[in-house]
C-alpha positions in Angstrom: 1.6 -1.6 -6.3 0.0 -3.6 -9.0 2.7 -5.7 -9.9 2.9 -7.6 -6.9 3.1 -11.3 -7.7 2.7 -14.9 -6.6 5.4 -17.1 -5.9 6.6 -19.8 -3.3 6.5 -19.9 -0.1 7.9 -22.3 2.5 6.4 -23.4 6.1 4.3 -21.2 8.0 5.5 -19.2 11.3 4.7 -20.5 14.7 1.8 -18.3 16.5 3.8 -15.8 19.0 2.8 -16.7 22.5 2.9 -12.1 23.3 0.7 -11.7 19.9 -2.4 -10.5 21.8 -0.8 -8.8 24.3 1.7 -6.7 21.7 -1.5 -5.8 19.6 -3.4 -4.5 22.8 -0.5 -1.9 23.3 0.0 -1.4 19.6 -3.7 -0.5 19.3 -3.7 2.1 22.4 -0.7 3.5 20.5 -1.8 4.0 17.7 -5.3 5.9 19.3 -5.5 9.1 17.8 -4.0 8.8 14.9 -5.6 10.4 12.3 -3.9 11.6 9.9 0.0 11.2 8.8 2.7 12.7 6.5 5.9 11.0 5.8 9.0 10.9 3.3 10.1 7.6 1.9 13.1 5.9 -0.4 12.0 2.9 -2.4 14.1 0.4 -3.8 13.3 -2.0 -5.9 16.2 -5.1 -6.2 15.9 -8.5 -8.5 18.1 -10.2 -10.3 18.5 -8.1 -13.2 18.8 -4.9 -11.3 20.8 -5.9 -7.9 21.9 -2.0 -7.3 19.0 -0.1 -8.7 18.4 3.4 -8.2 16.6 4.9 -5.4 13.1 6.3 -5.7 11.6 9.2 -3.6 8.5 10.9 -2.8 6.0 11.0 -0.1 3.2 9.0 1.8 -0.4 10.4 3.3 -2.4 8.1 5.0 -5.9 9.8 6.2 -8.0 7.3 8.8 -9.8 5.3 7.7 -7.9 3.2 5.4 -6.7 5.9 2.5 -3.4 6.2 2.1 -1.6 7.6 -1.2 1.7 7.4 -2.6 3.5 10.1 -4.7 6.6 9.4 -6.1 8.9 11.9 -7.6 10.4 11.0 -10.1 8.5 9.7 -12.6 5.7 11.3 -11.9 3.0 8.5 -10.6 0.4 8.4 -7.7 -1.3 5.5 -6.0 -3.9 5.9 -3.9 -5.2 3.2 -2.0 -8.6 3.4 -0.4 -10.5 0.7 0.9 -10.5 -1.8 -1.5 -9.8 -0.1 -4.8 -6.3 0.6 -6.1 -6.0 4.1 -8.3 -2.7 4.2 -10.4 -2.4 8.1 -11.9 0.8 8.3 -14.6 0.9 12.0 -15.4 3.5 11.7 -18.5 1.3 9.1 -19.4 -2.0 10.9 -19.0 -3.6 7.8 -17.4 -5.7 6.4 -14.6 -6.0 3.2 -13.8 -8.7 1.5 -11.6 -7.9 -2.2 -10.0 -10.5 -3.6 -7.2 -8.4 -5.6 -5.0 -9.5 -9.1 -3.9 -12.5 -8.9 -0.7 -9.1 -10.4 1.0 -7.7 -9.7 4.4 -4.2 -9.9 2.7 -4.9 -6.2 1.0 -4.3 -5.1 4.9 -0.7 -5.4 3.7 -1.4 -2.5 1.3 -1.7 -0.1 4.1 1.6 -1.0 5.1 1.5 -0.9 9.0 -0.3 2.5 9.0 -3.7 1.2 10.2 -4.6 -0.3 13.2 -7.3 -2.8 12.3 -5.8 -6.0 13.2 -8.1 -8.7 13.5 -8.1 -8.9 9.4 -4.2 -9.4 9.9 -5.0 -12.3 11.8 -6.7 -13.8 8.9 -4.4 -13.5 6.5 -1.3 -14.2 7.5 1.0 -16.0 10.2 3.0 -13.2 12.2 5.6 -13.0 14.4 7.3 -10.6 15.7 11.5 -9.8 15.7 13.1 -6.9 17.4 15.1 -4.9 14.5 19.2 -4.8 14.6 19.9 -1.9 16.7 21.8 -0.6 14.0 18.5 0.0 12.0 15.3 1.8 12.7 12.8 0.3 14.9 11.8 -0.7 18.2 9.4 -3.8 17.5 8.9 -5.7 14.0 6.4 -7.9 12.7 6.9 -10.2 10.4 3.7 -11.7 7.5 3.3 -14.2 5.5 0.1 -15.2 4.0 -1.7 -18.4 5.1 -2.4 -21.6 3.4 0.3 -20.7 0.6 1.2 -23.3 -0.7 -2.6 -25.0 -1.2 -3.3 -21.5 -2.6 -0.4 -21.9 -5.5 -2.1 -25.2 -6.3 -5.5 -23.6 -6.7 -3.5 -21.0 -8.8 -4.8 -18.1 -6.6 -2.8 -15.0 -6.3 -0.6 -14.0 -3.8 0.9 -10.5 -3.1 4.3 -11.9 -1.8 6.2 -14.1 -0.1 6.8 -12.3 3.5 6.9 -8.6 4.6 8.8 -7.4 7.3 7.9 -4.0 9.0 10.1 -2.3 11.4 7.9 -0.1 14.0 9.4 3.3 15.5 9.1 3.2 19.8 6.6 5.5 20.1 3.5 5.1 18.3 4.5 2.4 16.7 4.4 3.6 13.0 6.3 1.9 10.5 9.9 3.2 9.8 11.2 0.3 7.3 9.3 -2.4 5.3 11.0 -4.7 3.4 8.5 -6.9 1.0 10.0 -10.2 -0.3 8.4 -11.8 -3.4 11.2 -14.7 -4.0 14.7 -15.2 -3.0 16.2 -12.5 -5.3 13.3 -9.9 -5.5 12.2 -7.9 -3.1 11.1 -3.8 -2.2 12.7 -1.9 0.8 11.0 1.1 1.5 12.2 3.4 4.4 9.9 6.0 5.8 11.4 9.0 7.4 9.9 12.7 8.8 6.5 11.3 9.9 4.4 14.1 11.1 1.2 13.2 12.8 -2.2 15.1 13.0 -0.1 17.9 11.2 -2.8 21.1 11.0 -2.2 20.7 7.3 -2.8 17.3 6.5 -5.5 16.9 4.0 -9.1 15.6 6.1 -9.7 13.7 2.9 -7.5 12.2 -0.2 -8.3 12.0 -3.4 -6.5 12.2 -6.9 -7.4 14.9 -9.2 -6.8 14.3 -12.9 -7.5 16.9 -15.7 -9.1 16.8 -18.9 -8.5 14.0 -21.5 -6.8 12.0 -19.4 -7.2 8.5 -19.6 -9.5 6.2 -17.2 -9.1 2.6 -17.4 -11.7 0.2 -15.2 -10.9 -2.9 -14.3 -12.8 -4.3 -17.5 -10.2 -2.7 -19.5 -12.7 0.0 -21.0 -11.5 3.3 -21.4 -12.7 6.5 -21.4 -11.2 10.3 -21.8 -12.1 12.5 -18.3 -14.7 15.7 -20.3 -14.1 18.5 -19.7 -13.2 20.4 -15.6 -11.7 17.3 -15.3 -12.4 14.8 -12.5 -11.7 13.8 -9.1 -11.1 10.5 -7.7 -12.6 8.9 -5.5 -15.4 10.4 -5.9 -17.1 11.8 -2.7 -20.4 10.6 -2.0 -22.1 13.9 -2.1 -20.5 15.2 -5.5 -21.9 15.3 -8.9 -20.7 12.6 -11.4 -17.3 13.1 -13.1 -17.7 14.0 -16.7 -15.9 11.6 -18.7 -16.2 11.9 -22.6 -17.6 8.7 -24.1 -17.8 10.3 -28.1 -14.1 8.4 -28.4 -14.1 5.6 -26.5 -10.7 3.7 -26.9 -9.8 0.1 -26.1 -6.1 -1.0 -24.7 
């Protein structure tokens, strides 16, 4: 998730005469939607690595706008929530804490799961494409970021080149995304099992971390979690985490 980069990107996409009218019934779909569960299969191809292995593990996304990632193998969550990033490494004992960019291009993160569209519209050029019946999907969209190229020469960063996002018939949840940074690197995710409003989904996420582990803000400070350890994000009615500051350590 953090790694995403900047690189080149060509001429933007024509507006799609149907845009308003496909994100009027993808909206109404997507009503009710509070809470979903899903499976997914990550890989992760460039140059050095054209066949690389698969990754599992499984997605939450709670409305509105926290979704986390937990992958199985090696042990690492992300939980996305608003505008803040949290990276958890169990092996490594480690949190990490990265505000995103107050950018309408961080709808991306959320991967298709949310319905707020109007920041889409900002950000990016989209158009849509109707996936090869041989693959998952009814309807696809199609971003790439806006004003690219005059953002390179500013040297301001850029999550990727395009995204494509396959959307299942029904409620229009993502089945497939396929991000593409450059020519030769790219991440193909496919998301399988969805359960919706499941009666044991979690009303709230958050990422619970134990005692000593590491928490790194996005000034590169660190601290050791005290001791019960700590959640995070922390709710806005709870009591501080207690994070040990006697041995504060620095990267």
């Amino acid at each position: 998730m953090t790694a995403l980069l900047c690189l080149m990107f060509a001429a933007a996409a024509q507006p799609d005469p149907d845009f308003d009218a496909f994100f009027a019934e993808f909206a109404k779909r997507r009503d009710g939607v509070q809470t979903l569960e899903a499976k997914f299969t990550q890989e992760q191809i460039t140059p050095e690595d054209p066949k690389p292995e698969k990754k599992t593990g499984t997605i939450t996304y709670v409305k509105p706008r926290r979704i986390l990632f937990q992958y199985d193998d090696p042990k690492v969550t992300y939980l996305v929530d608003g505008q803040r990033v949290y990276e958890y490494n169990i092996k490594a004992e480690q949190l990490q804490i990265l505000d995103l960019e107050n950018d309408p291009q961080t709808e991306a993160f959320f991967l298709g799961f949310d319905d707020n569209t109007e920041r889409l519209k900002q950000a990016y050029d989209i158009k849509q494409f109707t996936p090869d019946p041989k693959d998952c999907g009814a309807k696809g969209l199609d971003l790439a970021p806006k004003h690219f190229a005059d953002d390179l020469a500013k040297k301001e960063r850029k999550y990727f080149e395009e995204v494509r996002i396959s959307l299942d018939g029904d409620r229009y949840l993502p089945c497939h995304v396929d991000i593409n940074y450059d020519k030769e690197t790219r991440t193909q995710i496919s998301i399988t099992d969805i359960k919706v409003n499941s009666a044991t989904a979690p009303k709230d996420l958050t990422i619970e971390v134990p005692e000593r582990t590491a928490v790194i803000e996005n000034d590169n400070k660190l601290a050791d979690v005290g001791p019960g350890g700590a959640k995070f994000p922390r709710p806005a009615d709870a009591k501080p985490p207690t994070i040990s500051t006697q041995e504060l350590k620095t990267p």
